[in-house]
FIKOLZA-1660 file (N, C-alpha, C; in steps of 0.1 Angstrom, whole numbers, plus 5000, padded with zeros to 4 digits):
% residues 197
   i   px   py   pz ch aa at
   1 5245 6055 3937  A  X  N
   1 5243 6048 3924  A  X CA
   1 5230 6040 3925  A  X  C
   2 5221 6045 3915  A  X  N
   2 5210 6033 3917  A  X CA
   2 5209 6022 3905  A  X  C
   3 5205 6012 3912  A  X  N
   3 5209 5999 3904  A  X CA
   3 5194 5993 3899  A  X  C
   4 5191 5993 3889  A  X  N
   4 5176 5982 3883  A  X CA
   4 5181 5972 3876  A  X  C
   5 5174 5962 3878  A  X  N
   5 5174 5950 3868  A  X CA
   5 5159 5954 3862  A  X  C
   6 5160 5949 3850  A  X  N
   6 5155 5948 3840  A  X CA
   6 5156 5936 3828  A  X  C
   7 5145 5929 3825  A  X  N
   7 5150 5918 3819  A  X CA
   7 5143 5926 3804  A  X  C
   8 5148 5923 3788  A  X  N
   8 5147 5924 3776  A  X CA
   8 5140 5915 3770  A  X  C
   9 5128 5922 3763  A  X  N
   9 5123 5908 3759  A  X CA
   9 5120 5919 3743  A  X  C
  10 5116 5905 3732  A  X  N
  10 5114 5912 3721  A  X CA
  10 5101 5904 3716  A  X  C
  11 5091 5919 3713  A  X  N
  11 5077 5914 3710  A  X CA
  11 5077 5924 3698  A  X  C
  12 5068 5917 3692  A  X  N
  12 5062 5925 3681  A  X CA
  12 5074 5934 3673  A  X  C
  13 5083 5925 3670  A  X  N
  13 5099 5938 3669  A  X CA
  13 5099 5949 3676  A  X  C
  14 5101 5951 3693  A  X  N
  14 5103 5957 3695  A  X CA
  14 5110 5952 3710  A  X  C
  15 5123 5963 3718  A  X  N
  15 5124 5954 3725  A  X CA
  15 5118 5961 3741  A  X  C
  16 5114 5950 3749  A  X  N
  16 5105 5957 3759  A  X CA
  16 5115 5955 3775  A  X  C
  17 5114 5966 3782  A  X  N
  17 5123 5962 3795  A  X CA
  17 5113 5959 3803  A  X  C
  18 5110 5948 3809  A  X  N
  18 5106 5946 3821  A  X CA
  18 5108 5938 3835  A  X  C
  19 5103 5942 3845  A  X  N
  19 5107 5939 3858  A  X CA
  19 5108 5921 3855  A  X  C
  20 5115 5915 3866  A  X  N
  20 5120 5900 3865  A  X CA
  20 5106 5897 3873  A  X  C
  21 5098 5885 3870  A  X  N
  21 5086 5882 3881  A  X CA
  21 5096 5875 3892  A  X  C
  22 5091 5877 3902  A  X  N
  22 5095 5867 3915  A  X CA
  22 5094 5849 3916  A  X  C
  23 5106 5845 3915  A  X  N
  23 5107 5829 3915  A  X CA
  23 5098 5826 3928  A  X  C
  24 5089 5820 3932  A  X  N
  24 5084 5817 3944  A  X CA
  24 5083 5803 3948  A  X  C
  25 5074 5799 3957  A  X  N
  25 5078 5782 3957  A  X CA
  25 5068 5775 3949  A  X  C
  26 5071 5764 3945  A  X  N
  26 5060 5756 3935  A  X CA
  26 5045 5754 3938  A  X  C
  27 5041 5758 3924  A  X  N
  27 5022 5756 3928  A  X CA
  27 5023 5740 3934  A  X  C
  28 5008 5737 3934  A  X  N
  28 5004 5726 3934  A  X CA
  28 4999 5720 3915  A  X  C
  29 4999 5728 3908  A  X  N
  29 4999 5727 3894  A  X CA
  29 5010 5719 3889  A  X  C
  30 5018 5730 3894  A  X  N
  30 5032 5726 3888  A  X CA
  30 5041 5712 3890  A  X  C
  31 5037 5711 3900  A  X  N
  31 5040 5698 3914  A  X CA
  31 5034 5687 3906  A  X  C
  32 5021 5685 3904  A  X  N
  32 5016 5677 3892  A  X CA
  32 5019 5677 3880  A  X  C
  33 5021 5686 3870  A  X  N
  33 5027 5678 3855  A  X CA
  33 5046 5679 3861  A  X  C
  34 5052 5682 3868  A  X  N
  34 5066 5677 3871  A  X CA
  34 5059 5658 3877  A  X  C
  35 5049 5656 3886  A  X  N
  35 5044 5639 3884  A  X CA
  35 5042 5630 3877  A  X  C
  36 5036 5643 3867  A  X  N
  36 5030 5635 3850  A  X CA
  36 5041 5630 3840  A  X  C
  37 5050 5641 3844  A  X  N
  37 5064 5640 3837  A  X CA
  37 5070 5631 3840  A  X  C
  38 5075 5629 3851  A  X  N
  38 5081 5620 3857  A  X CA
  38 5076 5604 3853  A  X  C
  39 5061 5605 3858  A  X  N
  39 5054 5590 3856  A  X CA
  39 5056 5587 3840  A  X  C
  40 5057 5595 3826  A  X  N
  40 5057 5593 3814  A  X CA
  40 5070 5590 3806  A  X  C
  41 5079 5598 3818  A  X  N
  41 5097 5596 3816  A  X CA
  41 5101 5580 3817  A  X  C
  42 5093 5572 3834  A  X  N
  42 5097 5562 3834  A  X CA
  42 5086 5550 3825  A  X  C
  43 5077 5556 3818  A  X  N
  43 5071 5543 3810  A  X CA
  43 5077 5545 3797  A  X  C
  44 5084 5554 3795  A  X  N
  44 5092 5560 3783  A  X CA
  44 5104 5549 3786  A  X  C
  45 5111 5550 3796  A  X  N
  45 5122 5545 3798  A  X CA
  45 5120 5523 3796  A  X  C
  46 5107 5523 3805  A  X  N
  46 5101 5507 3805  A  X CA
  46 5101 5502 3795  A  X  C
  47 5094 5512 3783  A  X  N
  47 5095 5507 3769  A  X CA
  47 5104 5505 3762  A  X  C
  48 5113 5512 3764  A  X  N
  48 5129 5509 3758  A  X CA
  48 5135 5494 3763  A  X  C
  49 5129 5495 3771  A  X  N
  49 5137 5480 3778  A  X CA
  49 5127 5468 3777  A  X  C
  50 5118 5470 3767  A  X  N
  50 5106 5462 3767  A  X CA
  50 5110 5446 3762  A  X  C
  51 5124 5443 3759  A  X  N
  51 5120 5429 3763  A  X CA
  51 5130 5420 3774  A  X  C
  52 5136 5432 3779  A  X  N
  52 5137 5427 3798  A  X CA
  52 5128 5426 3805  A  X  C
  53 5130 5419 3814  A  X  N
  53 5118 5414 3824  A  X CA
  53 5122 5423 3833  A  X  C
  54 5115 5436 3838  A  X  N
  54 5120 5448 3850  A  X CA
  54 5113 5441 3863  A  X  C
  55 5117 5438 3872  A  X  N
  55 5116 5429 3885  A  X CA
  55 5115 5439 3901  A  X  C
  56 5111 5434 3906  A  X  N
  56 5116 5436 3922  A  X CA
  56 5104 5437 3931  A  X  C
  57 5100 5439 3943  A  X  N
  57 5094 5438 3952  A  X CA
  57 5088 5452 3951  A  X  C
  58 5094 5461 3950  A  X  N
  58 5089 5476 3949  A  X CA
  58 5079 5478 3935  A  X  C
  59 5083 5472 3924  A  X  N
  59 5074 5474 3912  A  X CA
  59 5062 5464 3912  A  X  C
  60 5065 5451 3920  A  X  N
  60 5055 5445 3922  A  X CA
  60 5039 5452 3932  A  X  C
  61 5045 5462 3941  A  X  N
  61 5035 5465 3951  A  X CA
  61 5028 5475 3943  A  X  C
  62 5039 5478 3929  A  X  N
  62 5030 5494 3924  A  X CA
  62 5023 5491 3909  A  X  C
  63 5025 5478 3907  A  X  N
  63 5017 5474 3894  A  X CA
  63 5007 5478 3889  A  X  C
  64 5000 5481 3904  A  X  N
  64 4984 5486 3900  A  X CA
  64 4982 5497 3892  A  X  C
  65 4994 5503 3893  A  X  N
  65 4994 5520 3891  A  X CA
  65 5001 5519 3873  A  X  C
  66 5003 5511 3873  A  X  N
  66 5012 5508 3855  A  X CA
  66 5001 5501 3848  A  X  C
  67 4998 5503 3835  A  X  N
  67 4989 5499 3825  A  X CA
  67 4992 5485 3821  A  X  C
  68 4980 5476 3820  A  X  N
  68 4986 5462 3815  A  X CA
  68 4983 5466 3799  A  X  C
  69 4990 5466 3790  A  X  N
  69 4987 5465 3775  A  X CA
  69 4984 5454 3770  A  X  C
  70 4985 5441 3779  A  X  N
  70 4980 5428 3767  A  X CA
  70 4969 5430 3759  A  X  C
  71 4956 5436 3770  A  X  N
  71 4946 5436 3764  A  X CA
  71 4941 5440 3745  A  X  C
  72 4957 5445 3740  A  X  N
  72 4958 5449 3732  A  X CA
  72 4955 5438 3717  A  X  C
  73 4963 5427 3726  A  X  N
  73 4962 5415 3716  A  X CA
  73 4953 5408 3714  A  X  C
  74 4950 5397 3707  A  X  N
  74 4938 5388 3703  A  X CA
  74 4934 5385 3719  A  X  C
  75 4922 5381 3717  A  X  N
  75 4909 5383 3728  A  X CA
  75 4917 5368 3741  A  X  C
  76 4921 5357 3731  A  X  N
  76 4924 5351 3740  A  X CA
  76 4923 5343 3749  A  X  C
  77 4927 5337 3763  A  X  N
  77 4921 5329 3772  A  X CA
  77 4917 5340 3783  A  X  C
  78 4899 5341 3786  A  X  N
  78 4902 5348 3800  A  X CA
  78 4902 5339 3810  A  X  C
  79 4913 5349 3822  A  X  N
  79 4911 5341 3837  A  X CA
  79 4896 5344 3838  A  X  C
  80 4886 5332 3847  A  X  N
  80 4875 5334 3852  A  X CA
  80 4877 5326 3864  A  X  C
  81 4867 5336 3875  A  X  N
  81 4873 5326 3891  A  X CA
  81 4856 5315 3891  A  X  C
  82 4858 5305 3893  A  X  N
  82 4846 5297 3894  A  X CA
  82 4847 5293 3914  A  X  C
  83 4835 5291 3919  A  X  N
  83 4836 5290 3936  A  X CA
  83 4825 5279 3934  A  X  C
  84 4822 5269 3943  A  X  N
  84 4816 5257 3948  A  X CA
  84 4814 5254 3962  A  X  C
  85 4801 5250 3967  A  X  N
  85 4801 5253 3985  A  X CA
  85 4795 5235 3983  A  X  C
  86 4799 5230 3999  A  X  N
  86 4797 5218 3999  A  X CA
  86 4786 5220 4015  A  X  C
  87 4772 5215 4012  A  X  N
  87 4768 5216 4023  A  X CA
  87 4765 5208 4034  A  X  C
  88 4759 5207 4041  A  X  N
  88 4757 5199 4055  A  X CA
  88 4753 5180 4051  A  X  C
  89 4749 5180 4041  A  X  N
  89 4746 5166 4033  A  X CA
  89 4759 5160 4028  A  X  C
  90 4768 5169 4032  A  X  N
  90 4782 5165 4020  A  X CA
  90 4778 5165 4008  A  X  C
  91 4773 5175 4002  A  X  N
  91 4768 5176 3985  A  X CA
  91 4773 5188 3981  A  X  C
  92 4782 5184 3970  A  X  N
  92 4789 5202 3965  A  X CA
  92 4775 5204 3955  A  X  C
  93 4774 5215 3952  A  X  N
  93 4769 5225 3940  A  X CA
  93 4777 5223 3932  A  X  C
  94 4769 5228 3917  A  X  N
  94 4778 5229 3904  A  X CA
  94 4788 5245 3910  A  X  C
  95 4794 5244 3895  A  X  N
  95 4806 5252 3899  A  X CA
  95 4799 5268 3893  A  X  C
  96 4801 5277 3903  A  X  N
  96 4796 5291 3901  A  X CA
  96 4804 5303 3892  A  X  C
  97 4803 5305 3883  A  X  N
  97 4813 5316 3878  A  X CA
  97 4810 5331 3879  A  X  C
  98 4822 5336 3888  A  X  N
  98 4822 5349 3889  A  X CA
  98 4827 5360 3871  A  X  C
  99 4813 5368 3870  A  X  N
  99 4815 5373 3856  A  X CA
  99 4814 5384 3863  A  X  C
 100 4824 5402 3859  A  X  N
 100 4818 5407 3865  A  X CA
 100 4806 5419 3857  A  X  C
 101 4794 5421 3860  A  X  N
 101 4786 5425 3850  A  X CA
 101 4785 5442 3858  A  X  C
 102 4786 5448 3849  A  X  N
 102 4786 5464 3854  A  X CA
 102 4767 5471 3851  A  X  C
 103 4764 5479 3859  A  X  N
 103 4751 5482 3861  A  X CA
 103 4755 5496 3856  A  X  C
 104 4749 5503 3852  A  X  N
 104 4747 5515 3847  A  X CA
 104 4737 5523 3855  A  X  C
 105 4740 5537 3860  A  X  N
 105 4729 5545 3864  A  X CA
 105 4735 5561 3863  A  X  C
 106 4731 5573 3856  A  X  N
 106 4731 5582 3855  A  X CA
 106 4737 5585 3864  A  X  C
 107 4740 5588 3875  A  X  N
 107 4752 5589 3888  A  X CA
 107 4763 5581 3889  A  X  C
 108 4764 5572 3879  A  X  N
 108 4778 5561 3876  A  X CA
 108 4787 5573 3871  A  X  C
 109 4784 5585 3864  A  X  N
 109 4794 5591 3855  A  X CA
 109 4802 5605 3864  A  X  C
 110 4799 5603 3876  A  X  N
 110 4803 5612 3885  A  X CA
 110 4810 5602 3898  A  X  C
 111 4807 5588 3906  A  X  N
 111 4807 5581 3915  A  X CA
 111 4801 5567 3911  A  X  C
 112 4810 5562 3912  A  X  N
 112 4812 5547 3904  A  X CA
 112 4820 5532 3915  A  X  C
 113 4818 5533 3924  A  X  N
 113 4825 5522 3931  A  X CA
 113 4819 5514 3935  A  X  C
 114 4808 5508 3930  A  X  N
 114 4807 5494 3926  A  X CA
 114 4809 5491 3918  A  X  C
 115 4809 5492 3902  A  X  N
 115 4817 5488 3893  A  X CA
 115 4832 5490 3893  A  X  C
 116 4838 5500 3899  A  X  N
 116 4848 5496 3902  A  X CA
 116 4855 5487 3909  A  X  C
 117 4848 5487 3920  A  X  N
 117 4853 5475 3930  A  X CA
 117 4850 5461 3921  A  X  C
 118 4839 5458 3914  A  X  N
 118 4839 5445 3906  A  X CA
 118 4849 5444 3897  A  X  C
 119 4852 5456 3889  A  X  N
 119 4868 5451 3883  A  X CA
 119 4877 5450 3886  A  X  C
 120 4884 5455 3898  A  X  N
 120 4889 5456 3907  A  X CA
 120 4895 5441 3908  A  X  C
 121 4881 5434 3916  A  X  N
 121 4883 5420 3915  A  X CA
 121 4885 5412 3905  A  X  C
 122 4880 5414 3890  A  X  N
 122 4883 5409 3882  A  X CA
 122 4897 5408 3878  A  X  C
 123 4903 5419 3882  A  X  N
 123 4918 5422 3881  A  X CA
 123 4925 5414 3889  A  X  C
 124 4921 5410 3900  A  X  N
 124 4927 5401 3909  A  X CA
 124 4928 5390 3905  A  X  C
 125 4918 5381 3899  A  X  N
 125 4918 5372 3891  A  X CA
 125 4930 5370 3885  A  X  C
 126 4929 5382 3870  A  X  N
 126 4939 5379 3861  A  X CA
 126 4950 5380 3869  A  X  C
 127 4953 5390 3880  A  X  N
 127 4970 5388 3887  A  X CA
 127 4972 5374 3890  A  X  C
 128 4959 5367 3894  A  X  N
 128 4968 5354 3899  A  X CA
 128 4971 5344 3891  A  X  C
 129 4962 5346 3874  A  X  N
 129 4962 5337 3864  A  X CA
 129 4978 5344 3859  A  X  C
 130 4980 5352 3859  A  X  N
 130 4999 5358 3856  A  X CA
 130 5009 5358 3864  A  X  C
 131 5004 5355 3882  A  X  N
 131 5012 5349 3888  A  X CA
 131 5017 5336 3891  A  X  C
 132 5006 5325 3885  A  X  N
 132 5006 5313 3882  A  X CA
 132 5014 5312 3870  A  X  C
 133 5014 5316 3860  A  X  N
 133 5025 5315 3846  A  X CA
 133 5039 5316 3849  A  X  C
 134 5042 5332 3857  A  X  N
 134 5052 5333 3863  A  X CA
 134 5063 5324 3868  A  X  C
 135 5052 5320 3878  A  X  N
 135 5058 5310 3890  A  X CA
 135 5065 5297 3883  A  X  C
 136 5075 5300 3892  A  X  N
 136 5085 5287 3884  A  X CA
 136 5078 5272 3889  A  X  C
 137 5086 5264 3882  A  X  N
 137 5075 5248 3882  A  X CA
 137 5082 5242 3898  A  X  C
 138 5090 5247 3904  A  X  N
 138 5089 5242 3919  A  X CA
 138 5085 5255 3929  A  X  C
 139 5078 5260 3930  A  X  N
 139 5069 5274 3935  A  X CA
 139 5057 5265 3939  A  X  C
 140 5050 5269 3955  A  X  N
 140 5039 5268 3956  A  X CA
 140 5027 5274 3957  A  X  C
 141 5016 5276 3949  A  X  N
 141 5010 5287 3946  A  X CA
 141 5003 5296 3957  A  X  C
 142 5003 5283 3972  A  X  N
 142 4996 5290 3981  A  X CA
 142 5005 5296 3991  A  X  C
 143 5020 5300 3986  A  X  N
 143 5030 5313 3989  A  X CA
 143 5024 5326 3984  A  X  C
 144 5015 5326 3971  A  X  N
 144 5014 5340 3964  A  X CA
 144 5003 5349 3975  A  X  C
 145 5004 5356 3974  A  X  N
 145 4995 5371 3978  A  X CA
 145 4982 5363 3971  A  X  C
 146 4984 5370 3958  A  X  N
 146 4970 5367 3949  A  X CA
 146 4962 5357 3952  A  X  C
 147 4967 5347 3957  A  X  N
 147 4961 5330 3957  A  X CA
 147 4948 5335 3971  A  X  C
 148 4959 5339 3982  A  X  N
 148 4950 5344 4000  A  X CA
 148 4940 5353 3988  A  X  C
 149 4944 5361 3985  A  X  N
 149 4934 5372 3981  A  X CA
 149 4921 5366 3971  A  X  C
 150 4924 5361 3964  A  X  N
 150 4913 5356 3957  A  X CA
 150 4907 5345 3964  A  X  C
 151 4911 5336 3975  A  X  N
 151 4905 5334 3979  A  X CA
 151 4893 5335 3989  A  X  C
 152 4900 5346 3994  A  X  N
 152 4891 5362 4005  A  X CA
 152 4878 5361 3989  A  X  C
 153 4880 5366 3981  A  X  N
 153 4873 5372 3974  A  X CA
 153 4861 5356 3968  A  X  C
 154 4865 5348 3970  A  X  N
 154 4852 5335 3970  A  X CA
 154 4849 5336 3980  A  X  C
 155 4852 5340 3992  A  X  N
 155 4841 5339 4003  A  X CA
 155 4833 5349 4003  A  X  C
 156 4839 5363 3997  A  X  N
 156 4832 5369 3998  A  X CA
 156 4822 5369 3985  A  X  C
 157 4822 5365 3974  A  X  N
 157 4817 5360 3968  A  X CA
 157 4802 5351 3971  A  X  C
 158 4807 5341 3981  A  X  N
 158 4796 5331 3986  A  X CA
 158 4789 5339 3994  A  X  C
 159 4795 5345 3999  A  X  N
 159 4787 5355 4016  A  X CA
 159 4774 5363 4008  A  X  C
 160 4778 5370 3998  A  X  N
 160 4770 5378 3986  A  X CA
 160 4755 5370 3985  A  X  C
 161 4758 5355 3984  A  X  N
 161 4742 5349 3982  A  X CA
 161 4740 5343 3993  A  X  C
 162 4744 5348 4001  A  X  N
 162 4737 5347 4017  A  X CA
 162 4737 5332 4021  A  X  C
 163 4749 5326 4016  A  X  N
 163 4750 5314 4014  A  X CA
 163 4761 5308 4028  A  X  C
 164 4754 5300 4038  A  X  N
 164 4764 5294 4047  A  X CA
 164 4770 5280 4048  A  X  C
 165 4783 5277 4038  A  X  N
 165 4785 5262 4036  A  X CA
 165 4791 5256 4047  A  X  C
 166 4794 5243 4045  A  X  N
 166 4803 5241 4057  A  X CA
 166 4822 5240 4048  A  X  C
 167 4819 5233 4036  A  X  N
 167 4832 5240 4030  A  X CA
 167 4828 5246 4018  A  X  C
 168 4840 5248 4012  A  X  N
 168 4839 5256 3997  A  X CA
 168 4855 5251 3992  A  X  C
 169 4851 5255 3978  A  X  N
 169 4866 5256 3969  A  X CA
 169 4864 5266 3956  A  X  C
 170 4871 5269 3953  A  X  N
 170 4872 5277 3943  A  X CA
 170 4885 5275 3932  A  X  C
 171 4882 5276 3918  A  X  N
 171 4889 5271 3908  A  X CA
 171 4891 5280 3896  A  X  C
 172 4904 5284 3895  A  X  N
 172 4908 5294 3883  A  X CA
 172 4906 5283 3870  A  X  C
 173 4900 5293 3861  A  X  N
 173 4904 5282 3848  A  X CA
 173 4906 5295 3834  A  X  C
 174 4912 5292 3828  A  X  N
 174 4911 5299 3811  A  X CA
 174 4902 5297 3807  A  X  C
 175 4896 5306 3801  A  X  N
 175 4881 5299 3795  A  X CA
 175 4886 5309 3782  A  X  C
 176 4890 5302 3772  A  X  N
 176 4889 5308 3755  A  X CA
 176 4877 5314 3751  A  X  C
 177 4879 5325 3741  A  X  N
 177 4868 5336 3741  A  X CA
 177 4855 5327 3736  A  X  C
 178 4844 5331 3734  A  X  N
 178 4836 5324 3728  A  X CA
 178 4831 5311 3732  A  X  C
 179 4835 5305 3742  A  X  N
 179 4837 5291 3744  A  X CA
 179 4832 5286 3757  A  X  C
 180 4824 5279 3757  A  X  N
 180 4815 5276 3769  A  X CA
 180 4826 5269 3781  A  X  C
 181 4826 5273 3790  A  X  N
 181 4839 5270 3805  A  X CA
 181 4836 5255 3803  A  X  C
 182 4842 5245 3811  A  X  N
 182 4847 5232 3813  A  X CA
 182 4856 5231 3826  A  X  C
 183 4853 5224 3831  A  X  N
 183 4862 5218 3841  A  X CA
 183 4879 5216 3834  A  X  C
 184 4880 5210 3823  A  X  N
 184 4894 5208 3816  A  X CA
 184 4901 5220 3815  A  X  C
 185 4892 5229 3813  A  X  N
 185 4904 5245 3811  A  X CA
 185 4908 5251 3827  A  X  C
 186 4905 5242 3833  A  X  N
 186 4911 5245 3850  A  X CA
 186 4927 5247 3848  A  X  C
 187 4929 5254 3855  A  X  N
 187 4946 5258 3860  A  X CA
 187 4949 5257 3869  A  X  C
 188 4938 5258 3881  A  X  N
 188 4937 5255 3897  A  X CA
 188 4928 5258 3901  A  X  C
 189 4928 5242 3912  A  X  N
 189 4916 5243 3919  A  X CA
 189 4921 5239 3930  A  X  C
 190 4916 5251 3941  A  X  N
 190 4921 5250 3956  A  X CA
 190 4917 5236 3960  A  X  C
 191 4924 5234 3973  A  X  N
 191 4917 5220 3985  A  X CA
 191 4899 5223 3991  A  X  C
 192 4897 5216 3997  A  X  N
 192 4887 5219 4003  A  X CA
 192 4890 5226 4015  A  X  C
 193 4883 5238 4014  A  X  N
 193 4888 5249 4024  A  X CA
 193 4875 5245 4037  A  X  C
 194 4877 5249 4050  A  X  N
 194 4865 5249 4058  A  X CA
 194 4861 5266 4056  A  X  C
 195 4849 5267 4059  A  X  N
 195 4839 5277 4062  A  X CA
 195 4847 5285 4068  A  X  C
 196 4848 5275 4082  A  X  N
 196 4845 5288 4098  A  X CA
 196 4862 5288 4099  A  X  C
 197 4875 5282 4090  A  X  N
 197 4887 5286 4093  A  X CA
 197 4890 5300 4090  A  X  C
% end
């Protein structure tokens, strides 16, 4: 007895027998939009639940990878990090504000990681100006991640102008759009940190 499979298919009104293709194992194509899928299932699902607060230690590490939408709304207060070095005279400097300004060059539109690394940091910023909101009113800020990290990022900041203090401080503040910064729109301003610790 000989046996064929044949699958039926109907084209053009007509109906066509042909052989079944072979299931094989997944591309690497495929593997990707079943990721795309997946990643759009659960921002599908986030939005549904958009005015619970979705929490935990796992979503926190992967934030980077989820879109912040505020930017959507009125312009606002931005976080800006301002840094200050005190030198060997005991004399601080005025207060320095990190802006980050993006450079442009015809090779930016293929390989781009200095502007990205500067927003990068800029981003760091706002996490700590949203982890400061967060944080309940008996929390201390110098538990956060963000707080160590941004302040890595004033030294490396200072280091950039080839600058060797003996301390430094650095100071988050809101600064409202349009509106020339102030020491009053401070939200935090570290201790005086040493140099060489």
């Amino acid at each position: 007895m000989l046996s064929v499979s044949c699958v039926v298919n109907w084209r053009n009104g007509y109906f066509l027998l042909t052989k079944p293709q072979p299931v094989g194992p997944m591309t690497t194509a495929s593997a990707s939009l079943l990721l795309i899928a997946a990643y759009f299932l659960f921002l599908l699902i986030s939005l549904k639940r958009r005015g619970q607060v979705i929490s935990g230690p796992w979503l926190f590490l992967l934030r980077s990878f989820f879109p912040n939408w505020r930017f959507y709304h009125g312009p606002g207060n931005q976080p800006r990090l301002f840094w200050r070095i005190q030198d060997e005279n005991q004399q601080w400097t005025d207060w320095h504000m990190f802006i980050p300004r993006a450079t442009f060059h015809g090779s930016d539109w293929f390989h781009n990681p200095r502007n990205n690394l500067t927003l990068a940091n800029q981003n760091l910023v706002d996490h700590l100006s949203a982890d400061i909101i967060a944080m309940p009113d008996d929390g201390d800020v110098r538990d956060l991640v963000t707080y160590h990290l941004v302040m890595q990022l004033a030294r490396h900041l200072i280091t950039c102008e080839s600058l060797v203090p003996v301390h430094y401080q650095f100071q988050l503040r809101l600064v409202p759009a349009y509106v020339p910064p102030d020491e009053d729109m401070a939200v935090l301003t570290s201790p005086t940190l040493s140099w060489l610790s």
